[in-house]
C-alpha positions as CSV (number, residue, x, y, z in Angstrom):
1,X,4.7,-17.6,-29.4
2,X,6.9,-19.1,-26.7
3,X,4.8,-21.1,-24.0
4,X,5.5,-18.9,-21.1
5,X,3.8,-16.0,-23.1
6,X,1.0,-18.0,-23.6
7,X,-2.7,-16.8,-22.0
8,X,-5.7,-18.0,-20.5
9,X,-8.9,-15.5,-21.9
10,X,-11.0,-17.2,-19.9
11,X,-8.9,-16.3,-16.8
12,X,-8.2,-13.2,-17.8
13,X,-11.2,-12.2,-17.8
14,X,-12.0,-13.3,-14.6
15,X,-9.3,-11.5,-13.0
16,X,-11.2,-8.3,-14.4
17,X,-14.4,-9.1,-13.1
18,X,-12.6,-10.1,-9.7
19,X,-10.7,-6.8,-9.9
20,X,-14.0,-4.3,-10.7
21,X,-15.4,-5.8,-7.9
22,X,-12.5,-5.0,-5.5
23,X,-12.7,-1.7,-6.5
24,X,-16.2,-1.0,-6.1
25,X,-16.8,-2.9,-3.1
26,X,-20.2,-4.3,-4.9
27,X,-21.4,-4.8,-8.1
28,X,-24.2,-5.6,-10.6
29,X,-23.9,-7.5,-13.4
30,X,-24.8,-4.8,-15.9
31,X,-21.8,-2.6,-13.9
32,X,-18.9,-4.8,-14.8
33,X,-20.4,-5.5,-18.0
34,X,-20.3,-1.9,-18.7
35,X,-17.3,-0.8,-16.9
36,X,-14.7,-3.8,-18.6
37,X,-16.5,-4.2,-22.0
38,X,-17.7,-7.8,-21.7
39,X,-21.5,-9.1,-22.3
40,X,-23.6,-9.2,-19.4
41,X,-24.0,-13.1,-20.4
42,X,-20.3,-13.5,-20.2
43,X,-20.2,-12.1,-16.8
44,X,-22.3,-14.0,-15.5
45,X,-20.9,-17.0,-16.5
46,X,-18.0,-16.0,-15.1
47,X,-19.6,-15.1,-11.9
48,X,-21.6,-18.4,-11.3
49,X,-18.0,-20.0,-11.7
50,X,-16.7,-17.5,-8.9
51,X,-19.7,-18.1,-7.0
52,X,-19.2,-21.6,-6.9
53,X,-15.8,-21.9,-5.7
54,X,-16.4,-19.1,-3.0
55,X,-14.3,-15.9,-4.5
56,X,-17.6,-13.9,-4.7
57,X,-20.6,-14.1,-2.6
58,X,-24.2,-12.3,-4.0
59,X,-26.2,-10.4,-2.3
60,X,-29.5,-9.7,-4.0
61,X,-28.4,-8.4,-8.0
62,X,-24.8,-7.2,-6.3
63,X,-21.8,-9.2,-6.2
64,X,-18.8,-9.2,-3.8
65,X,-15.6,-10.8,-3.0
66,X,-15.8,-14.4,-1.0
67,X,-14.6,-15.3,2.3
68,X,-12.6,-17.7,0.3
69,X,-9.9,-14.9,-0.3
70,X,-9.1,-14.8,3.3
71,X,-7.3,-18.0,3.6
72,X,-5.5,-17.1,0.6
73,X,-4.6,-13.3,1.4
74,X,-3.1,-14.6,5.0
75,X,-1.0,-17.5,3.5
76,X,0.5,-14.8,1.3
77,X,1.2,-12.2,3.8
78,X,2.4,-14.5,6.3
79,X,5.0,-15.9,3.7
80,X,6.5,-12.4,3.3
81,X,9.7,-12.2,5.1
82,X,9.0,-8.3,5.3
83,X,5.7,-9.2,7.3
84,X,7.4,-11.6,9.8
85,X,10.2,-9.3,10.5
86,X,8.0,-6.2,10.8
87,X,4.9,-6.6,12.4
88,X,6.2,-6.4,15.9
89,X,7.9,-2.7,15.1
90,X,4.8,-1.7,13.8
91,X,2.8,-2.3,16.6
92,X,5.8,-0.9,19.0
93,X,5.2,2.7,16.6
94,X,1.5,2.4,16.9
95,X,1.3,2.1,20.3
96,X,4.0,4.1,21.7
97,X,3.4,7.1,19.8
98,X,-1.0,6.4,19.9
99,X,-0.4,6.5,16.0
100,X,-1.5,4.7,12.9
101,X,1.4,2.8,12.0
102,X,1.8,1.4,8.3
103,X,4.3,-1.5,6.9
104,X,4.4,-1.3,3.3
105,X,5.9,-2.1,0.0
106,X,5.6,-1.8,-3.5
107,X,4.7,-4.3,-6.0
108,X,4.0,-3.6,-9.5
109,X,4.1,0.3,-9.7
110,X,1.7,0.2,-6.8
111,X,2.2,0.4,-2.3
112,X,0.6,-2.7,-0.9
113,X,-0.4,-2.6,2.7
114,X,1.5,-5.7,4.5
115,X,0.3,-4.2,8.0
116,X,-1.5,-1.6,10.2
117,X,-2.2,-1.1,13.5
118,X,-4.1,2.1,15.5
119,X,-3.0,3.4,18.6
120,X,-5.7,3.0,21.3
121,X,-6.7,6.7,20.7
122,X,-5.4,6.9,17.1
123,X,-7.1,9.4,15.3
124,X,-7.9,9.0,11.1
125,X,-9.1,5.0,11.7
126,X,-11.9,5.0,9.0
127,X,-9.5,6.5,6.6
128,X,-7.1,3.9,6.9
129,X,-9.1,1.4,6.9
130,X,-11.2,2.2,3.6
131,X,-7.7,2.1,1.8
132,X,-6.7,-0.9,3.3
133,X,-7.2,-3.9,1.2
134,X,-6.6,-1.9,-2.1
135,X,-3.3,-1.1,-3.9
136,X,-2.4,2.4,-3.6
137,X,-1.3,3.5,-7.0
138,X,0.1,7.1,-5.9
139,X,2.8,6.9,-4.0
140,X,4.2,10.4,-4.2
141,X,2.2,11.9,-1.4
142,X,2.6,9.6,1.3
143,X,5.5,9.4,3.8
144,X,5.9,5.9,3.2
145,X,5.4,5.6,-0.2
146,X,8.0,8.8,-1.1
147,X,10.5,6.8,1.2
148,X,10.4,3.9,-1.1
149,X,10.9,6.0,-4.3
150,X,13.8,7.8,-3.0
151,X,15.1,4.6,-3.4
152,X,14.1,3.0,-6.4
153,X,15.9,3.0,-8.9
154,X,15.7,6.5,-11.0
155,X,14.1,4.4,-14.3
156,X,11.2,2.7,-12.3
157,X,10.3,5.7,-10.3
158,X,9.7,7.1,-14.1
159,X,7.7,4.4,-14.9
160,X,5.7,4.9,-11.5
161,X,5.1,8.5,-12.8
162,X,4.5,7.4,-16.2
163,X,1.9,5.4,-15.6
164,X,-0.5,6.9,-12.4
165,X,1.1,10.9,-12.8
166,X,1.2,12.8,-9.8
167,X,-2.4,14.0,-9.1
168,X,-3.7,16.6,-6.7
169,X,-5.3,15.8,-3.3
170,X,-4.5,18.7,-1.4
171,X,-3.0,22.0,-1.6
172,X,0.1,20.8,-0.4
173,X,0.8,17.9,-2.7
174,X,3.7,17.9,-5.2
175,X,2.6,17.5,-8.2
176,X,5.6,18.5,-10.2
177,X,8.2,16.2,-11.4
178,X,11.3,18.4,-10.8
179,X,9.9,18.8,-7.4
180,X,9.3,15.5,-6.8
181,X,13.1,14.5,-7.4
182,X,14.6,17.3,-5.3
183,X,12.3,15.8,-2.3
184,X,13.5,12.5,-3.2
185,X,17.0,13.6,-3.1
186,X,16.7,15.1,0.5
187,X,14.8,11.6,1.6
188,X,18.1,9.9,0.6
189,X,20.0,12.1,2.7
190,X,18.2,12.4,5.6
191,X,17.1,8.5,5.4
192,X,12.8,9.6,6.3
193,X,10.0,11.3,4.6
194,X,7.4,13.0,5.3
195,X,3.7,14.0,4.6
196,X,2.4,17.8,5.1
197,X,-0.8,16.9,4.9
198,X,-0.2,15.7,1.1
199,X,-3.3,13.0,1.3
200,X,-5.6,14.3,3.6
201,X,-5.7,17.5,5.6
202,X,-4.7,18.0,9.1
203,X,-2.8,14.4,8.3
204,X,0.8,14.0,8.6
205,X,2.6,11.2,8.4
206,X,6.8,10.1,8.7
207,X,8.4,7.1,7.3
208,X,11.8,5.4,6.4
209,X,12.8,3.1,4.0
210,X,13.9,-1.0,4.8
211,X,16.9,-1.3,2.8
212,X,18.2,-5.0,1.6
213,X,21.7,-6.4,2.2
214,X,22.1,-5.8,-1.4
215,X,21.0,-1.8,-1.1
216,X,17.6,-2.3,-2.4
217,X,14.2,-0.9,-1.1
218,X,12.6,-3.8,0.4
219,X,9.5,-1.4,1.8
220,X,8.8,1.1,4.3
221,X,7.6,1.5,7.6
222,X,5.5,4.9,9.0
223,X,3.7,6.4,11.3
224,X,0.5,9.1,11.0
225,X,-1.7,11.4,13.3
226,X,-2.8,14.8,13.2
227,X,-1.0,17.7,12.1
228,X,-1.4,19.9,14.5
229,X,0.4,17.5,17.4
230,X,3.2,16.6,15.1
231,X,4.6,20.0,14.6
232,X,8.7,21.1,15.4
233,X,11.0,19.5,17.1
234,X,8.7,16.4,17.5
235,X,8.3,15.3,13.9
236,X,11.8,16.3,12.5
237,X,14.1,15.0,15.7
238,X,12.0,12.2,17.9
239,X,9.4,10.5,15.3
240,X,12.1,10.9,12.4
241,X,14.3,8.7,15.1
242,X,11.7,6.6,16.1
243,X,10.8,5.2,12.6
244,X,14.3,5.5,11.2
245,X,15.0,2.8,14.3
246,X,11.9,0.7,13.5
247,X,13.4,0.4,10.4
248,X,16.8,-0.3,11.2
249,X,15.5,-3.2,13.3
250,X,13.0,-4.8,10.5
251,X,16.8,-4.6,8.4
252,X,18.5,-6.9,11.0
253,X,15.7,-9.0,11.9
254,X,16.0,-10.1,8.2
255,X,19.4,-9.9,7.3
256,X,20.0,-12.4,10.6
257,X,17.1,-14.3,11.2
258,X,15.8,-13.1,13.9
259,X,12.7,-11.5,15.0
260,X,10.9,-13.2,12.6
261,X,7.0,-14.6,13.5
C-alpha cells in the first residue's frame, strides 16, 4: 500500500470519539461506545488521552470538547482568504438590513460556517447559533448553500445528493431532484437564491455565490429574517442587490488584495 494511503487506527478512532461528541454536545462513555462500536475500555483510553492534552474537558460521567480547540479553530479561520476578505461585508449585511448575515462555504460535501453576525434586533439568533459550530450536510434548502450548488460542478452536486438526499424540513422544501436542478439553473441566471422558508418556517433567507478568478464557487454570502418583512419588491429587487454586491466586493477584495484583515 503506498505510504500516503497509510492509517493511523489509533487516530482514527479518536477522530470518532471527537466527532460523537461534537454532535451531541455531551457524552458518556457508554454513549460513544454504543453509538461508534468501540469498547467502553477503548474509549476511555482514548478519552484520558484527549483529556490530557485539553481537546475534551469532563464534567461528572459526560464528556465535551476542550477549550483547546479554540486556538486551533481561530488559526484556521483566520488563514482562510474567504474569511479575511469577507467578514467586513458580512457585518455591513447584518447591520444594515438588522439581519442574520452568513459567510459560508463548502468543504467536503458539507457548508461550513466561516462567519455570522446578528443585526442588533435580528430575529432567529438561537437558531443560528445552535447550528453554528457544526457542518451543515444539507445544503439544498438554504439560500446560501443552493447558491453554492448552482455552481458546482454538475458531478459533485450528485455526489452532495448521493450522499445526505434531499430531506424534508418543511412544507416548502424541494425534495425532488428534477426540481432541484431547474432551481439551480435559475440561480445561475439570476446570480442569488433564495429560501421560502425551506429550513425553518416564517424564515427566509437570500444569498449569492463568491466566484474565483478561475470561475469556481469559492463560497457564499446571505442574509435571513422573517418572512413576513421580506416579502415583494424587497427580497427580489433590494436584498437580491444588496447580497449580490456583498459578493461582488468579497470577489475583488481577493482577486486584488485588498480588503483583506
Amino acid at each position: 500500500m503506498p505510504n500516503e494511503m497509510r492509517r493511523i487506527q489509533s487516530v482514527d478512532r479518536a477522530f470518532q470519539i471527537l466527532r460523537q461528541i461534537n454532535e451531541n454536545g455531551c457524552s458518556s462513555i457508554s454513549e460513544i461506545s454504543e453509538d461508534i462500536g468501540l469498547s467502553p475500555g477503548t474509549v476511555h483510553t482514548h478519552l484520558a488521552t484527549l483529556k490530557a492534552n485539553g481537546f475534551v474537558q469532563q464534567e461528572g460521567e459526560k464528556y465535551k470538547l476542550g477549550m483547546e480547540f479554540i486556538p486551533f479553530s481561530e488559526r484556521v479561520r483566520g488563514q482562510t482568504e474567504l474569511f479575511r476578505a469577507g467578514k467586513m461585508e458580512v457585518e455591513k449585511l447584518a447591520h444594515e438590513y438588522d439581519a442574520v448575515a452568513h459567510l459560508i462555504t463548502e468543504y467536503q460535501k458539507k457548508t461550513l460556517i466561516l462567519y455570522e453576525t446578528f443585526g442588533k434586533d435580528a430575529i432567529g439568533k438561537e437558531i443560528h447559533t445552535k447550528k453554528r459550530d457544526e457542518p451543515q450536510v444539507h445544503t439544498h434548502c438554504t439560500a446560501g448553500g443552493k447558491a453554492i450548488l448552482a455552481h458546482l460542478p454538475e458531478s459533485r452536486v450528485e455526489q452532495i445528493i448521493d450522499q445526505h438526499g434531499l430531506p424534508t424540513y418543511t412544507s416548502h422544501t424541494i425534495t425532488d431532484e428534477e426540481a432541484l436542478y431547474e432551481e439551480l439553473d435559475r440561480i445561475r441566471d439570476q446570480r442569488y437564491a433564495v429560501n421560502n422558508e425551506e429550513v425553518v418556517y416564517g424564515n427566509q433567507g437570500i444569498g449569492a455565490p463568491i466566484i474565483d478568478k478561475n470561475e469556481g464557487v469559492l463560497g457564499a454570502i446571505s442574509i435571513s429574517g422573517p418572512a413576513n418583512n421580506w416579502r415583494g419588491e424587497q427580497l427580489e429587487d433590494e436584498l437580491s442587490k444588496a447580497v449580490i454586491r456583498s459578493a461582488n466586493n468579497i470577489e475583488i477584495n481577493i482577486h486584488t488584495g485588498t480588503g483583506l484583515l
